[in-house]
N, C-alpha and C positions, 0 to 999 in steps of 0.2 A: 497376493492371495491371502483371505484373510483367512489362516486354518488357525486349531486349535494350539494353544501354547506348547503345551508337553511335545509337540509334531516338531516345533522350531526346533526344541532343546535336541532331540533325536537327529536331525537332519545335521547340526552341526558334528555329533559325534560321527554319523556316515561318514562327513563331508573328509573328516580326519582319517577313518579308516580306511578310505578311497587307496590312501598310499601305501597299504599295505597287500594290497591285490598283485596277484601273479603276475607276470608277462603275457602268458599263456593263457590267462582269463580275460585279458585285459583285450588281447587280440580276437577272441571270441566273441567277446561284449560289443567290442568294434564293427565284427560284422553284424552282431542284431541291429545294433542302433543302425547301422547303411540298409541294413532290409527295412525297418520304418522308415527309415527319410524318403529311400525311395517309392515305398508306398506313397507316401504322405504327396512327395513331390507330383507324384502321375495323379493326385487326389481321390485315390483310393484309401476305404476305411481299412484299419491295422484290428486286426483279431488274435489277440493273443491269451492262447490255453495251455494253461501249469496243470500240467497232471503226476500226480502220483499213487503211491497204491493205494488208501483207505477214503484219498479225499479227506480230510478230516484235520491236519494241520498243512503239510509243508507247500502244498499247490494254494491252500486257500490264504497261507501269508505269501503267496510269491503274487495269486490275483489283485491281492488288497492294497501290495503293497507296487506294483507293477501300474492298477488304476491310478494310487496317488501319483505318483511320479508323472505318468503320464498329463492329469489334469496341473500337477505343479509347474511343469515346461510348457505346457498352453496347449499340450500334443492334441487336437482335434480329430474326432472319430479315431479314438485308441478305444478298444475295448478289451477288457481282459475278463478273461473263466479260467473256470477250472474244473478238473474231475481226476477221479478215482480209478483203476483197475477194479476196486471193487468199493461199496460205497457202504461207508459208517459216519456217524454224527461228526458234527463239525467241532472239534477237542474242546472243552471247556481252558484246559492249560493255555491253548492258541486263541482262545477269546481270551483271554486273561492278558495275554503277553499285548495283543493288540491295544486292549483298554490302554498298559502298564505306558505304553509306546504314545500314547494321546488320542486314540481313535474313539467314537463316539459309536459304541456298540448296544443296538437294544433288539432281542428275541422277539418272533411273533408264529404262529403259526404253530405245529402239534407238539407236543412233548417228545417226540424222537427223534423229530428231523426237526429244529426248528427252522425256521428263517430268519437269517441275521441282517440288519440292517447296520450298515458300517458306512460312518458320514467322517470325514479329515478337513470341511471344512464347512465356515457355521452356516449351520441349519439347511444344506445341501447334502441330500442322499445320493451318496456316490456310487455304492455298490451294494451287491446282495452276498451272501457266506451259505451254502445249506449243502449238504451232501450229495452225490449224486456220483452215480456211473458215467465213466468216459463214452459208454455206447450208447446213452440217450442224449449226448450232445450235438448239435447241428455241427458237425467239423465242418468247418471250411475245406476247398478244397486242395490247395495247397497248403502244408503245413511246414514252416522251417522247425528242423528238430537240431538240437542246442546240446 
């Protein structure tokens, strides 16, 4: 995968702090990844939605960073969102961290709510970042909660 450099350097430091994960996360983390596989295996698409309360940073780095991984392991039809309990702009701080991390972030759309376009690898638009309430999103109808 040809993604941006700053993405390489970050992936190695993951790679190290892997070992310092709970047991108890780890057994957790175990079962989401068997909930995709086994999508994946029956060749169903995988919908996965980080919500938290403002929408505005911790669901929209969990989407961005949930899409890359997904497209870095070759994961097909993963798709990831995100929303809010209630819905404010998407953090300038958490666009910033993104950039800092290697992602390739450019605004379009109003001055309140912009529309983020967030690409991890070149010149392929990966995902979109904007605000929004949990109750205007299409929820799937099964949802694993984490």
């Amino acid at each position: 995968m040809n993604i941006y450099p700053k993405i390489e350097q970050t992936l190695l430091a993951v790679k190290s702090a892997g070992n310092n994960i709970p047991p108890e996360r780890i057994d957790l983390l175990d079962k989401f990844a068997q909930y995709i596989a086994d999508k994946r295996i029956k060749g169903l698409p995988v919908n996965l939605i980080f919500i938290c309360t403002h929408n505005s940073r911790r669901s929209h780095l969990s989407q961005i960073w949930a899409q890359f991984f997904a497209g870095f392991y070759g994961l097909q039809e993963v798709y990831c969102f995100s929303g809010g309990t209630e819905a404010t702009a998407f953090n300038p701080r958490a666009v910033k961290c993104l950039k800092d991390q290697g992602f390739n972030i450019t605004a379009g759309g109003d001055d309140t709510n912009p529309v983020y376009s967030v690409t991890f690898q070149m010149n392929i638009n990966q995902s979109t970042a904007f605000q929004k309430c949990m109750t205007t999103l299409k929820m799937p109808k099964r949802i694993l909660l984490l």
